[in-house]
Structures are given as structure tokens and as C-alpha cells.
C-alpha positions in Angstrom: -23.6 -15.1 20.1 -25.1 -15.8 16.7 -26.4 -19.5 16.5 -24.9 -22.4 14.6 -26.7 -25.4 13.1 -25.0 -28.1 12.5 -25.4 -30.7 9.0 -26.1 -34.4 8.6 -22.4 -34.3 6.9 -20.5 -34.6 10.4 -17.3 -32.4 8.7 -19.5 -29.6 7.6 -21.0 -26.9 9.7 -24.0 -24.7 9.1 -22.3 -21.0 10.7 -23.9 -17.1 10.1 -20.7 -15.1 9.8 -20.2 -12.2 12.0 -18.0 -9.0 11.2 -15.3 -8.7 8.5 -11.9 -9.0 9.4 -8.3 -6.9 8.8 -7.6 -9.3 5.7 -11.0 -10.2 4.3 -12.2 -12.7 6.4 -15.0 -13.0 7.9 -15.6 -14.8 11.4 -18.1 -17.0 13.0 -18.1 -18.7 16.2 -18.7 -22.8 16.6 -18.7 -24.0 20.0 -17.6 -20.9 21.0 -14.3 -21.0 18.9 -13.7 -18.2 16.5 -13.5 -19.2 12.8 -12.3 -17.6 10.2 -13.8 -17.5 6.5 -12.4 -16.4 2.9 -14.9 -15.4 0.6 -17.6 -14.6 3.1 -19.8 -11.9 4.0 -21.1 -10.3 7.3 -24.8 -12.1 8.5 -24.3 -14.8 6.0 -25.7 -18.2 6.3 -22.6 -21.0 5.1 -21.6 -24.4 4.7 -18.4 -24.4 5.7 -15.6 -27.0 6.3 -13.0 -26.6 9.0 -9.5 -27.2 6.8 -6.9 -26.3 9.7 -7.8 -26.3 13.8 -5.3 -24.0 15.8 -5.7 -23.5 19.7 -7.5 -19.9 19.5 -9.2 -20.1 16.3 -10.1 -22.4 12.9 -9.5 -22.0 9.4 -12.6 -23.2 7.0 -13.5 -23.1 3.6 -17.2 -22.3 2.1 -19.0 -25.3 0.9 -22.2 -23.4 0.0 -24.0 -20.3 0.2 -27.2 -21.1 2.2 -28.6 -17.5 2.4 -26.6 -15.1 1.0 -26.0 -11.6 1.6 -27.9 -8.8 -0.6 -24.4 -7.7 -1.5 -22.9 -10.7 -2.9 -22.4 -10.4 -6.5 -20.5 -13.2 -9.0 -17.1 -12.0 -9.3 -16.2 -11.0 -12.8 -12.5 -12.8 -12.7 -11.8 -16.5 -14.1 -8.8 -16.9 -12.1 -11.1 -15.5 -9.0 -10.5 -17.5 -5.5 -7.1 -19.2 -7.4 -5.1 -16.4 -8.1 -3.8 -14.8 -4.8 -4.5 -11.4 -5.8 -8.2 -10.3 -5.0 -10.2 -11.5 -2.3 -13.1 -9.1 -2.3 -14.3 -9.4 -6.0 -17.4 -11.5 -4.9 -18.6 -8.2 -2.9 -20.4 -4.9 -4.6 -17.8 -2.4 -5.0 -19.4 0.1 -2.8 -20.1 -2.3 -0.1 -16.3 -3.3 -0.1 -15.6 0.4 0.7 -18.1 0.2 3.1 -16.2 -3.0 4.7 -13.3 -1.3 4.5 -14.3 2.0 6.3 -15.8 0.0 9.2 -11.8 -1.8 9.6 -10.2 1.1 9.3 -12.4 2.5 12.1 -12.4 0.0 13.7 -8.6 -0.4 14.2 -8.5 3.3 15.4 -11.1 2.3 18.1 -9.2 -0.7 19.4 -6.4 2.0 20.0 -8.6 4.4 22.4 -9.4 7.0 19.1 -12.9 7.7 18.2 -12.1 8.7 14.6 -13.8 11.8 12.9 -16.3 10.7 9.8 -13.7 9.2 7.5 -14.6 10.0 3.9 -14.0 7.9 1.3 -11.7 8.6 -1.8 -11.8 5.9 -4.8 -11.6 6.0 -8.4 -11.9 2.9 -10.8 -12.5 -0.4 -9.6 -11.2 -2.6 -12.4 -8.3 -2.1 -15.1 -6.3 0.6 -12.3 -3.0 -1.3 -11.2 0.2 -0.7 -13.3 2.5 -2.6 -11.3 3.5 -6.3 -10.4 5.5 -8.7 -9.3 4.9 -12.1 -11.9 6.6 -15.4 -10.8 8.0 -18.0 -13.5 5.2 -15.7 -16.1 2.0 -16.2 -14.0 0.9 -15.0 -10.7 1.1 -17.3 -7.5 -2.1 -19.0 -7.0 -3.8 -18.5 -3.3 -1.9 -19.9 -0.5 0.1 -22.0 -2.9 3.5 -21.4 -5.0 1.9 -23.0 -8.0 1.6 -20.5 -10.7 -1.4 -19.2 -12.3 -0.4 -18.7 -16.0 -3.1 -15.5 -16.8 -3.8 -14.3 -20.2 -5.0 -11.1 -18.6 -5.8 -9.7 -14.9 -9.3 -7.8 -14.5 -7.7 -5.3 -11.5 -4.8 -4.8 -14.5 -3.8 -1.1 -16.7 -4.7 -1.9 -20.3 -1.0 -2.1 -21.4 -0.2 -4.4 -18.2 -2.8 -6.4 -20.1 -1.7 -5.8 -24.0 1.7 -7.3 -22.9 0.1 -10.7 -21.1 -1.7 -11.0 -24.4 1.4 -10.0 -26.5 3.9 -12.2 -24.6 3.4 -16.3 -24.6 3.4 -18.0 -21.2 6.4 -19.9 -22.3 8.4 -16.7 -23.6 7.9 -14.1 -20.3 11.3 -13.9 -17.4 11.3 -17.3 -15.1 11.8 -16.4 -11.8 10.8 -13.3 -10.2 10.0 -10.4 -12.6 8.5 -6.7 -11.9 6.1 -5.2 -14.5 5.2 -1.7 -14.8 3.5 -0.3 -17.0 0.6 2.8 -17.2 -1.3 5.1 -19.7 0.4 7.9 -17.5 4.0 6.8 -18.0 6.2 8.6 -20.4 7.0 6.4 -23.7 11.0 5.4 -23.8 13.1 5.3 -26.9 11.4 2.6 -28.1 8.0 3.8 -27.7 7.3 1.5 -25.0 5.0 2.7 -22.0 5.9 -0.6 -20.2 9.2 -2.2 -18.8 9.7 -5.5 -17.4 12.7 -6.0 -15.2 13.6 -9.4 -13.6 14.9 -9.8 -10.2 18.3 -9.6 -9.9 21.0 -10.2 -6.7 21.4 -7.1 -4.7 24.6 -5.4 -4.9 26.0 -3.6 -2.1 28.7 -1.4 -3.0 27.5 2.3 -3.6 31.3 3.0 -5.2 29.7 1.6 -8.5 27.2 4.5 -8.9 27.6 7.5 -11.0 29.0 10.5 -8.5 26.8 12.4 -10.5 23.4 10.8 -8.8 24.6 11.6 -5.1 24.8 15.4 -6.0 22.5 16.6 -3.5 22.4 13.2 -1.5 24.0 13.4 2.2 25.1 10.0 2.8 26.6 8.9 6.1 27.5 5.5 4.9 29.4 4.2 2.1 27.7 0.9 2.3 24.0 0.3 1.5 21.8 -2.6 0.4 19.9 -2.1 -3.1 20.0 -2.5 -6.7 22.1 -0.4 -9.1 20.0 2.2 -10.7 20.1 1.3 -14.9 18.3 3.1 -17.7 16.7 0.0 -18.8 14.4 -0.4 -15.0 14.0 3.4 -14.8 10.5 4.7 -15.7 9.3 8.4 -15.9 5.4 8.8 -15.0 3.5 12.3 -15.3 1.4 13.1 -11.8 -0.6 16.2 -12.3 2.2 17.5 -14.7 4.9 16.6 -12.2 7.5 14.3 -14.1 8.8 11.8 -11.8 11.3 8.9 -12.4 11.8 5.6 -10.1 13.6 2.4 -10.7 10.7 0.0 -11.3 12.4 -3.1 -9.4 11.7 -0.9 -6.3 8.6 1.3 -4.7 6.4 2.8 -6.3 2.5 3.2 -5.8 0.6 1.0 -8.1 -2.4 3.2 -8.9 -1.2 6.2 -10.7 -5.1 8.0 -10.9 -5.2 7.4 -6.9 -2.2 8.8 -6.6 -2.9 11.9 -8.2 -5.7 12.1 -5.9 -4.1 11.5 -3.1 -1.7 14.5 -3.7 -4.4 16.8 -4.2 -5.7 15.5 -0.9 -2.7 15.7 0.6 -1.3 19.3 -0.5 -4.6 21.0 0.0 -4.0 24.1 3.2 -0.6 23.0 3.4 1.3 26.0 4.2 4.3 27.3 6.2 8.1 27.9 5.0 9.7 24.7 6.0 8.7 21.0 5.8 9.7 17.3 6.2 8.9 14.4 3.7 9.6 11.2 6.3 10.4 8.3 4.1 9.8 9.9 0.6 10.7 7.0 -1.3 11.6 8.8 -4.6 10.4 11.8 -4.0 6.8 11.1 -5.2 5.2 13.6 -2.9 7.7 16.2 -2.3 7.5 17.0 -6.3 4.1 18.3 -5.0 5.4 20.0 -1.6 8.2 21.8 -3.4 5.4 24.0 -4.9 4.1 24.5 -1.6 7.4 25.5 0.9 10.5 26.9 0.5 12.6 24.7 2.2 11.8 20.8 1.9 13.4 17.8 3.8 13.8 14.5 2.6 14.4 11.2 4.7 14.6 7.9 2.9 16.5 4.8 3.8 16.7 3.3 0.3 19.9 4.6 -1.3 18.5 4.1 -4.5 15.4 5.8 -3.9 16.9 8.9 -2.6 19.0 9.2 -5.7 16.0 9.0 -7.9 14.7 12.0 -5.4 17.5 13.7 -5.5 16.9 13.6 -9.8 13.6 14.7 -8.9 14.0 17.4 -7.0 16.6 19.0 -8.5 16.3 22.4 -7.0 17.9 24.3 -4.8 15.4 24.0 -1.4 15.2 20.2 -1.0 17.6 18.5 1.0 18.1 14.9 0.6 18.9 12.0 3.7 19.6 8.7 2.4 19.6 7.2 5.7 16.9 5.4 8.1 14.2 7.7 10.0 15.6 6.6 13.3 19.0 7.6 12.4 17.9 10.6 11.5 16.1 11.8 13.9 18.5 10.7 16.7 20.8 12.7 14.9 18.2 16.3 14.7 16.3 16.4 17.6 16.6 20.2 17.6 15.3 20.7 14.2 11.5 22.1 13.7 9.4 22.3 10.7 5.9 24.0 9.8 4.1 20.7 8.6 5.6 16.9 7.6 4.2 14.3 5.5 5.4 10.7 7.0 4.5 7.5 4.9 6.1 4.7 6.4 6.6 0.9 5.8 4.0 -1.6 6.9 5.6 -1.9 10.0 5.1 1.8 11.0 7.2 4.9 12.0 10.3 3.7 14.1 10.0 4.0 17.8 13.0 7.0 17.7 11.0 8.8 14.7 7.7 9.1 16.1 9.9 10.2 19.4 11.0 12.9 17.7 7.1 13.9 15.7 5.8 13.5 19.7 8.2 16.0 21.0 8.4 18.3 17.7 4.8 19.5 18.3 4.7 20.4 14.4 1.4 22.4 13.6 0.3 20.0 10.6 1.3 16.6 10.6 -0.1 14.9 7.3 0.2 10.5 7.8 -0.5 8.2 5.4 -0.6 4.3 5.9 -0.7 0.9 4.3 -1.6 -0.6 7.3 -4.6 0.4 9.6 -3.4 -1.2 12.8 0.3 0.4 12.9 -1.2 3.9 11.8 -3.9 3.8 14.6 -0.7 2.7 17.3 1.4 5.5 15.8 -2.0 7.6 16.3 -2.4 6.8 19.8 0.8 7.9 20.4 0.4 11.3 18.7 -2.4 11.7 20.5 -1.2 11.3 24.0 1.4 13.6 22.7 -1.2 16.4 22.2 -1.9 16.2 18.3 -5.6 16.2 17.2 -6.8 13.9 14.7 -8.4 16.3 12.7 -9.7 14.4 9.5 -9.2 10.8 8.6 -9.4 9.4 5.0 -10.2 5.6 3.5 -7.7 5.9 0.3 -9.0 3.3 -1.9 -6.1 1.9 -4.0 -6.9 -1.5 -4.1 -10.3 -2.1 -4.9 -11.5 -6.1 -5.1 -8.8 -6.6 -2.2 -9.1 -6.3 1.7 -5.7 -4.1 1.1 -6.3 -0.6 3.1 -4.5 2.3 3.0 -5.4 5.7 4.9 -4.1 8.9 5.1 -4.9 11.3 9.0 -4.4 15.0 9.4 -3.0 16.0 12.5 -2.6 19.0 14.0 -1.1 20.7 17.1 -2.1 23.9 19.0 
């Protein structure tokens, strides 16, 4: 157990922080008690305050840096430690990746998986995000609702930033308002290459949409939760050549030159005649996949999505689900494929999807995650089921943040 001295100041606590957390924090331990610390570093020497005292654990705050760690660097962002966004800006960019590796490792450990080397895929660490959700004009400040009224965002695209500069505080959507906008997106009419859409209700009465759009959608319900797909919210980005067009109040990745690396990733020795795309969103990777198989399945629980993915892969050897992953694959059990890719939500696959990947016994699997700890569950599960974790990769989107998304190839014999 590393030591801990303790101040004259009887609310203040001299700690030497341990590992880095899931999250960003780092812990320490004070009478034994874990604590957690924002804004910390591994084998750092802090003054820290305890601000909230659970059963298991504490909260604290940094007072001062006693001895700091050789990677510690002054983050470059005004709004730094106020603005909710980043949390890892105070770190060397290469040592955050390095932090970041270790969780991600880490979480497939806890799971009973001793991962292969995981390489490390990055590409700019400031100025790379072209989409966001701004409250009331601002950004929501850290563990707060107040709003931090920014000028411009250092993690922000260039035009994400021309239109915070363009735009008065007083004169951007109140409420909740989603902002896309990228060097790779496709100018409108207008010559825009940005679109901001406020929130609105969600309407739930597919009757209202064009027959056109559910072409090549099989629906089994006539009743869905989402938003109405408009001209105004829908944005067309180029990936690699591939045009691809999304409603911009919904998903879609928000770093456009990580995405194109991830699809190169994620399509190279790919190969068979058949292959399923488990929630593909819009469609965003099976653009890539229909160059790759003859025959392409799509699954997607978001009616709106699917329509877009449906407009996206208009051709004839993709065929389009718009309903959940569990539903579907209650409904094909029977059905086989040559390879899948599967990108689910936070939460990870449903329990009755990865059923159906366990029993399947596809020869190339091809997962992808936003969250380290469901992935490495979903993982161990594979496993057991006789896939092979055969590579294992760190995709850095979100550089500056603690956020971690990965992507595993699987196979099985």
C-alpha cells in the first residue's frame, strides 16, 4: 500500500495516487479507503481535499501538485477542468494512449482474457471532433448544469469553431441543440458544410414517412420511437470516397479521419460471400463491406437510421432490419454468415444476440466498442464459446478524454 502523509490543514491530505481508472481518475488509498482523484496522474504526490465520503470509497479534489508526474503538461484549453468535456488534457498525448491501453487491457484481464499486444491507432489530437450536443449555446460545465458559454473548443473541427465565432452567445438555439459540421462533409445548397438542428419531441408514428424511404426496409412494426427524417438535419459526409448520409440529431461518429481509419482497419482480409452488419446505424460500415461480399445484412433498431441505410445501400445485396438485435436473432437462429461486424450500444450486445454469435461459430467475427468493460464481458463469452481473440485494437477517437473505444478480431476454427 503506497504511504500517505498527512498536512497541518486537518481537511487536506498528502496521498501518492495509484493506477488510472475506467473514467480518468486516478485512486489512492487513505486509511485504507479507496479515493478517487480528477485531474491526477499515476505515482503522483497531491494535496487533495475529500469533497464527498461514500461507504466504499471518497471523492476529492486536487489542492496542489506536490511532486508531479514527468508527464504532466499545462493543458492548452481555457475552459479546461470547467467545461465537462476533456478530462485528460493536463496529460502528454502519448502518455494518455498509453493510460488508455493499460484500461483497455486491463478490463479484458478482469474478465479471464490475457489480450494479444493491442496496437494503437490515433490520428490528431486537437481540432478532430465534428459533432455536438450544445445546451442553452454553451457546453455544460463539469458536474454542473451551468453553461459554459465558449467562443471556441480546442478538441473542435475548424468550422465547428468558425460558427462559435460567427454566432453570438445570445443568438445560438436555447435548449438542447446538435451541431455537426466537418471539412469532409458535402456542402448543401447553401454552401454550408455545417448544420445545426435543435432538439425537438420525438414523434412516433412511422405513417408520416415517405413510402419511398422503407423501400428496402423490412419492418415488423408500424410503431417506432424516433425523429422524422427532414432535409434540413440530413448531412452527407465523404469516407474514403463512400458518400454517406445520416440525420444529424441522431448517431453518427464524431471523428470523421478516425473513422476512415477504422474502416480500413476493419475491412482489411475480410472475405467470404455473405455477411452481417449487427447494429449498423446508418449503414456507416456496410458502405465499405458491400465492396467486400455479395450478400450483406443489416440489423438496426433505430427506424430512422435504417432508412438512412437503406438510402445508403441502395443496391441490390443488402438487406435491411429495422428492428432490435434480440428480435432478430430470436427470429434467425438458423441463419449463417462468412464474417459480421457487431458495434453495439454502451450497454453491449443483448443477451439473445450474442446467444446467437456463440452458437453461429462464424469464422470472422470483427467487434467494436465504446465501452471496454461490456466488450471484454461480451469477449468472455465468445471465448468460452470457442472464438479466439486474435488481435485487439485501442481506437483512439477521443483524445484529451478518458473516452475509449476498441475494436477485437475474432475468429473461429
Amino acid at each position: 500500500m503506497k504511504s500517505v502523509k498527512f498536512t497541518q490543514n486537518m481537511n487536506t491530505k498528502t496521498i501518492i495516487t495509484e493506477k488510472m481508472t475506467y473514467g480518468g481518475n486516478c485512486i489512492a488509498k487513505i486509511d485504507g479507503k479507496t479515493v478517487f482523484v480528477p485531474f491526477a496522474l499515476p505515482e503522483e504526490e497531491l494535496e487533495v481535499e475529500i469533497t464527498d465520503s461514500r461507504r466504499g470509497y471518497d471523492n476529492a479534489k486536487i489542492i496542489s501538485v506536490k511532486n508531479p508526474s514527468p508527464h504532466r503538461i499545462s493543458a492548452p484549453c481555457p475552459h479546461y477542468g470547467v467545461c465537462g468535456g476533456c478530462n485528460m488534457q493536463h496529460i502528454e498525448a502519448d502518455f494518455q494512449r498509453e493510460l488508455r491501453k493499460g484500461i483497455l487491457k486491463e478490463c479484458f484481464e478482469r474478465n479471464g482474457i490475457t489480450p494479444p499486444e493491442i496496437a494503437v491507432i490515433h490520428g490528431k489530437d486537437f481540432f478532430y471532433r465534428c459533432r455536438f450536443r450544445f445546451s442553452d449555446g454553451g457546453l455544460e460545465a463539469r458536474s454542473s448544469n451551468t453553461i459554459v458559454p465558449i467562443q471556441t473548443c480546442m478538441v473542435a473541427e475548424e468550422c465547428i469553431n468558425d460558427w462559435l465565432s460567427s454566432v453570438p452567445f445570445e443568438k445560438r438555439p436555447r435548449g438542447k441543440c446538435r451541431v455537426f459540421g466537418s471539412e469532409k462533409m458535402l456542402p448543401s445548397l447553401d454552401g454550408k458544410n455545417i448544420i445545426a438542428a435543435p432538439e425537438e419531441v420525438k414523434l412516433q408514428n412511422a405513417q408520416k414517412m415517405s413510402k419511398g424511404a422503407h423501400k428496402n426496409l423490412k419492418q415488423t412494426k408500424k410503431r417506432y420511437e424516433g425523429m422524422l427524417p427532414s432535409a434540413e438535419h440530413t448531412a452527407k459526409v465523404c469516407i474514403r470516397d463512400k458518400k454517406i448520409e445520416f440525420d444529424v440529431r441522431g448517431f453518427f461518429q464524431s471523428n470523421l479521419e478516425m473513422l476512415e481509419k477504422t474502416a480500413d482497419v476493419l475491412c482489411e482480409r475480410f472475405s467470404g460471400k455473405s455477411a452481417l452488419d449487427m447494429y449498423a446505424g446508418a449503414g456507416t460500415f456496410s458502405v465499405f463491406l458491400a465492396d467486400i461480399f455479395e450478400n450483406l445484412t443489416l440489423v438496426e433498431h433505430n427506424r430512422d437510421a435504417a432508412v438512412f441505410a437503406a438510402k445508403n445501400l441502395a443496391r441490390k445485396n443488402a438487406r435491411i432490419y429495422g428492428i432490435s438485435g434480440a428480435e432478430w436473432a430470436a427470429k434467425n437462429t438458423a441463419l449463417r454468415f462468412d464474417a459480421a461486424v457487431i458495434d453495439p450500444p454502451r450497454s453491449g450486445m443483448e443477451k439473445e444476440t450474442l446467444l446467437y454469435f456463440c452458437r453461429a461459430s462464424l469464422p470472422d467475427l470483427r467487434c467494436l466498442s465504446c465501452d471496454p468493460s461490456t466488450h471484454a464481458r461480451d469477449a468472455a463469452a465468445l471465448i468460452k464459446a470457442g472464438y479466439r481473440l486474435k488481435k485487439l485494437f485501442l481506437l483512439d477517437f477521443y483524445p484529451n478524454t478518458s473516452h475509449i473505444e476498441s475494436l477485437g478480431l475474432y475468429t473461429h476454427d
